[in-house]
ROBA-356667 format. One record per residue (C-alpha): x negated, y negated, z. Coordinates in nm, 2 decimals. Layout:
<sites>
SITE_X_Y_Z
SITE_X_Y_Z
...
</sites>
This chain:
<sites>
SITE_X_Y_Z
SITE_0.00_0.00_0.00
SITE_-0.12_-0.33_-0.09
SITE_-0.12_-0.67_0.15
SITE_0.13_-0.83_-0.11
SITE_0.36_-0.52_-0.08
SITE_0.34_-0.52_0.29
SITE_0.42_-0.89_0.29
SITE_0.73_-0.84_0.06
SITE_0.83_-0.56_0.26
SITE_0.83_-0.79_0.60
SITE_0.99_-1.10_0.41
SITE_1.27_-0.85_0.35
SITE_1.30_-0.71_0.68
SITE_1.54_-0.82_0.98
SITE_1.33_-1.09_1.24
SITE_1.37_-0.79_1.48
SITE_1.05_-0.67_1.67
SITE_1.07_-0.35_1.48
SITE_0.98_-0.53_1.19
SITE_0.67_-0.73_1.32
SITE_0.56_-0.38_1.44
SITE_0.58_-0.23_1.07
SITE_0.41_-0.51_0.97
SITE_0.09_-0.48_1.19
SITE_0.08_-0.13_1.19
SITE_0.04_-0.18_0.80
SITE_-0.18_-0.47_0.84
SITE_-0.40_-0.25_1.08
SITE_-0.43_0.04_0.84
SITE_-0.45_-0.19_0.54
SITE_-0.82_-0.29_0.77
SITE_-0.98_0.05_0.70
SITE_-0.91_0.07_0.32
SITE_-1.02_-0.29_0.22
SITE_-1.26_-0.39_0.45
SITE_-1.37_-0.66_0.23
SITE_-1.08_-0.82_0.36
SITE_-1.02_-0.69_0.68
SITE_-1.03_-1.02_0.84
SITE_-0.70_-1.13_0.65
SITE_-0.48_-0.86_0.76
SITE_-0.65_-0.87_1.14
SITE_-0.55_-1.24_1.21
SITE_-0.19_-1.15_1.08
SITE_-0.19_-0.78_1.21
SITE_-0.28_-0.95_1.54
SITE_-0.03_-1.24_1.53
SITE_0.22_-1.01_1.47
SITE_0.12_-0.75_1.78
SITE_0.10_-1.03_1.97
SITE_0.49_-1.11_1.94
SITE_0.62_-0.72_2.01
SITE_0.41_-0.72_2.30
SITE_0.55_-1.03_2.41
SITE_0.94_-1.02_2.33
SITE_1.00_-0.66_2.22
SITE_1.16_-0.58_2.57
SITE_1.36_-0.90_2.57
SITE_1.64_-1.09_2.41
SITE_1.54_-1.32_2.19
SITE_1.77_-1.60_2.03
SITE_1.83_-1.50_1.72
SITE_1.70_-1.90_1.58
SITE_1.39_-1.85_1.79
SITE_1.32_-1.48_1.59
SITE_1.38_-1.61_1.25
SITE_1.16_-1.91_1.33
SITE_0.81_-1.66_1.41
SITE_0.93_-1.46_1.11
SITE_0.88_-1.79_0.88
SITE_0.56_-1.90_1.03
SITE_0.42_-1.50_0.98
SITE_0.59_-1.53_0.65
SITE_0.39_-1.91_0.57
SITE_0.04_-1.70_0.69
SITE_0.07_-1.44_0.48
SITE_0.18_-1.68_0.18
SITE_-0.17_-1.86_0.24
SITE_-0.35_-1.53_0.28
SITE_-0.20_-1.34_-0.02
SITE_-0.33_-1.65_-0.23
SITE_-0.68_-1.59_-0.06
SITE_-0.70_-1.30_-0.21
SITE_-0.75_-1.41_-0.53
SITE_-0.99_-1.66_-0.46
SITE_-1.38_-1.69_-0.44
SITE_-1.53_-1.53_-0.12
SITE_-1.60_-1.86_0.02
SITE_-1.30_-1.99_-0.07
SITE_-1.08_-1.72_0.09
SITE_-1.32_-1.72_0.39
SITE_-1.19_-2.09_0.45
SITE_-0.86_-2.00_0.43
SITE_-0.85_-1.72_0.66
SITE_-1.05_-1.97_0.91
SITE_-0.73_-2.26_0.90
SITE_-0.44_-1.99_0.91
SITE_-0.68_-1.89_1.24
SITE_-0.65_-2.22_1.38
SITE_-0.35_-2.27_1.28
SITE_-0.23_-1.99_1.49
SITE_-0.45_-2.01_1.75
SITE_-0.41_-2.39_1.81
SITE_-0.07_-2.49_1.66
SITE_0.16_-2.22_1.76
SITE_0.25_-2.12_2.11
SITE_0.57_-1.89_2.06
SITE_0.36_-1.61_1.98
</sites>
């Protein structure tokens, strides 16, 4: 399975938890068979861990769910367009969707 198949598989999915686990699980696995680019699907495959540890044994607003979805959804955009760039290029990228989730989101 490729990262854009994995990505268009999650945009399709329910916000539920049991989708964000899919998702890294996939992300994980897609590590070991393109480790070229392993650092792409770890900051994603990690963002998205992070949330079922965090909310998978609670209610979550159905607003609040949809909201993490689109800002996994916006990292994967940006990475899935890495992909086809220069090294460098694509090494840049991955390095602001890391900020970005490290220092501008706080839900998950």
């Amino acid at each position: 399975m490729t990262f854009k198949e994995i990505t268009q598989r999650f945009a399709q999915s329910e916000s539920g938890s049991d989708s964000f686990k899919q998702f890294y699980k996939d992300a994980f696995e897609l590590m070991k068979r393109d480790p070229d680019n392993a650092g792409l699907y770890f900051v994603v495959g990690i963002a998205a861990q992070t949330y079922v540890i965090k909310y998978e044994d609670q209610a979550v607003a159905p607003e609040f769910a949809d909201r993490i979805k689109a800002t996994l959804e916006g990292f994967n955009a940006r990475l899935l367009a890495a992909l086809d760039m220069a090294p460098a290029d694509r090494l840049r990228v991955l390095g602001e969707v890391a900020v970005d989730y490290e220092w501008n989101e706080s839900a998950f």
